[in-house]
Phi, psi and omega in degrees: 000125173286166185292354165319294205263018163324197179274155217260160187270157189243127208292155181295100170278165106355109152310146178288132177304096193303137166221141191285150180321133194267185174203122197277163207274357200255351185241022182264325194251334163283335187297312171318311187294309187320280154020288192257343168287335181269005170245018194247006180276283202314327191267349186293271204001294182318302185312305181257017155297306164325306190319282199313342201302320167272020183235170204280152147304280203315329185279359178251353187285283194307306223258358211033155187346303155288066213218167121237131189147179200060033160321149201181146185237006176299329194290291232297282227300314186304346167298272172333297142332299182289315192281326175087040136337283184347288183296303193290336166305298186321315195283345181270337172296348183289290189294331193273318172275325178274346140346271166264006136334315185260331164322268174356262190309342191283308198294343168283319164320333163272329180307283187294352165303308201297315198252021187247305198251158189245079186236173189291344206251016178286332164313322168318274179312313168302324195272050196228323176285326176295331186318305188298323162351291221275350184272154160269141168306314194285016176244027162238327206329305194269343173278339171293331173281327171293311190280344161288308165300022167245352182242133205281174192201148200281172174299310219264014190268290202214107205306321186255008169055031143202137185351270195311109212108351162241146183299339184279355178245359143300296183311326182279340127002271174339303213270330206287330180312300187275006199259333179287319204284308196289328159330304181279322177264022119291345160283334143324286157008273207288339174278354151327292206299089183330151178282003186271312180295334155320289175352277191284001154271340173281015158263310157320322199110013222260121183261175202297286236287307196309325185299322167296295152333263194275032209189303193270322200282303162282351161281002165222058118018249159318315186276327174264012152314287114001291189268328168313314206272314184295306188303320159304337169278319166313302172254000152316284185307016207280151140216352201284266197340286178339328184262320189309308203253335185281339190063218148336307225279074167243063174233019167237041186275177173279160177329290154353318175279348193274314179321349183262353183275353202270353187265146163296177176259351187236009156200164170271167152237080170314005194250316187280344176281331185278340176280335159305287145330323168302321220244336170279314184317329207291308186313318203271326171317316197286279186342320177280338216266271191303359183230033150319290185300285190297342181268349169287335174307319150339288194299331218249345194288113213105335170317309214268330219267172174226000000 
């Protein structure tokens, strides 16, 4: 029989495609409404801090909360003002950028030993940076205090010429707190990053500090992007240390600390505390908002995989 007349050919299908579980519409328009009622729970506080921010006290006194009108843009400005907002934003940016700066930079360093070289002791060594996690701070509070005020700091270190009362044993605080999570989630990271790309630098000629450096540091990006963004809401929002080790020092205290100039001693102005409150959130909002994009990617890494 010629291939004329052969068996007839049977047409080529497409594997049929995988697709993930579907959600039929009536239970597609309940899942949106739960939805959008928990994210409109979680978000009223915020929304209606924001409202009052703008409003008058005495007109919300008269008309009470539930109300609309008296608008006004005096808190912000009387915020500032009152609260000395300027300097204490200043004193948190002094504690705050070299903070995760050092963060950073120490845990990728340690990040890429655990995940670039293989020896017995690395488990060890990662659970030795999680341990300070795994303590609540009010189980350190007093031998860290005792141990701050023993270690002397130059005049030009520390106005009371000790750890204790200075920004260099906040920041050392911080980073020592913060240094096991970033750690643990850059080793993660870095092991994501095929071993081939070593390879092939250590063929080049490539020394550990390049791999590191120059090789290792821009493919993980995204993660301290990520983490940047968590460690500035963190220790920006910090204030337990802060009260803890500045004491006495209270003109170097944090942002976080200015919100108590803003109460009477016999009444509140709950309209002037929310515009105060706006205007400290305002850092760490900009901040998510320009590492947006790099901390989802961070956040997201790995997902996808089976």
């Amino acid at each position: 029989m010629s291939a004329a007349t052969g068996a007839p050919k049977v047409a080529e299908q497409a594997p049929p495609k995988a697709e993930g579980p579907t959600m039929s519409r009536p239970r597609g328009r309940i899942a949106t409404a739960v939805m959008a009622l928990l994210a409109l729970v979680w978000l009223f506080p915020l929304l209606w801090a924001v409202l009052n921010s703008f409003r008058d006290y005495n007109y919300t006194q008269a008309n009470g909360y539930v109300s609309f009108g008296g608008w006004t843009l005096d808190n912000y400005e009387q915020a500032w003002t009152t609260g000395d907002l300027g300097k204490y934003f200043w004193n948190s940016v002094i504690i705050t950028v070299p903070a995760v700066l050092l963060t950073l930079f120490l845990a990728s360093l340690v990040a890429f030993v655990l995940a670039r070289f293989s020896y017995r002791f690395n488990l060890v060594l990662l659970g030795m940076f999680l341990a300070a996690n795994l303590l609540p701070p009010q189980a350190l509070l007093v031998p860290v205090f005792r141990l701050y005020r023993e270690i002397p700091l130059p005049e030009f270190m520390s106005d009371s010429g000790q750890m204790l009362g200075s920004y260099w044993g906040l920041i050392a605080i911080n980073i020592a707190f913060q240094l096991g999570f970033c750690t643990f989630v850059l080793s993660n990271y870095m092991k994501t990053i095929p071993g081939e790309i070593y390879e092939s630098a250590q063929v080049d000629g490539a020394s550990v500090w390049c791999q590191y450096w120059q090789l290792t540091m821009p493919l993980v990006r995204p993660a301290l992007a990520a983490l940047a963004t968590l460690q500035t809401t963190w220790i920006y929002n910090e204030f337990f240390w802060a009260t803890v080790l500045l004491g006495g020092q209270g003109d170097k205290f944090p942002i976080t600390s200015a919100l108590n100039n803003l109460r009477g001693q016999f009444f509140t102005d709950y309209n002037l505390l929310s515009a105060g409150s706006v205007l400290v959130a305002l850092p760490v909002l900009i901040v998510f908002f320009i590492l947006q994009k790099q901390f989802v990617s961070g956040l997201t890494l790995g997902s996808t995989k089976g």
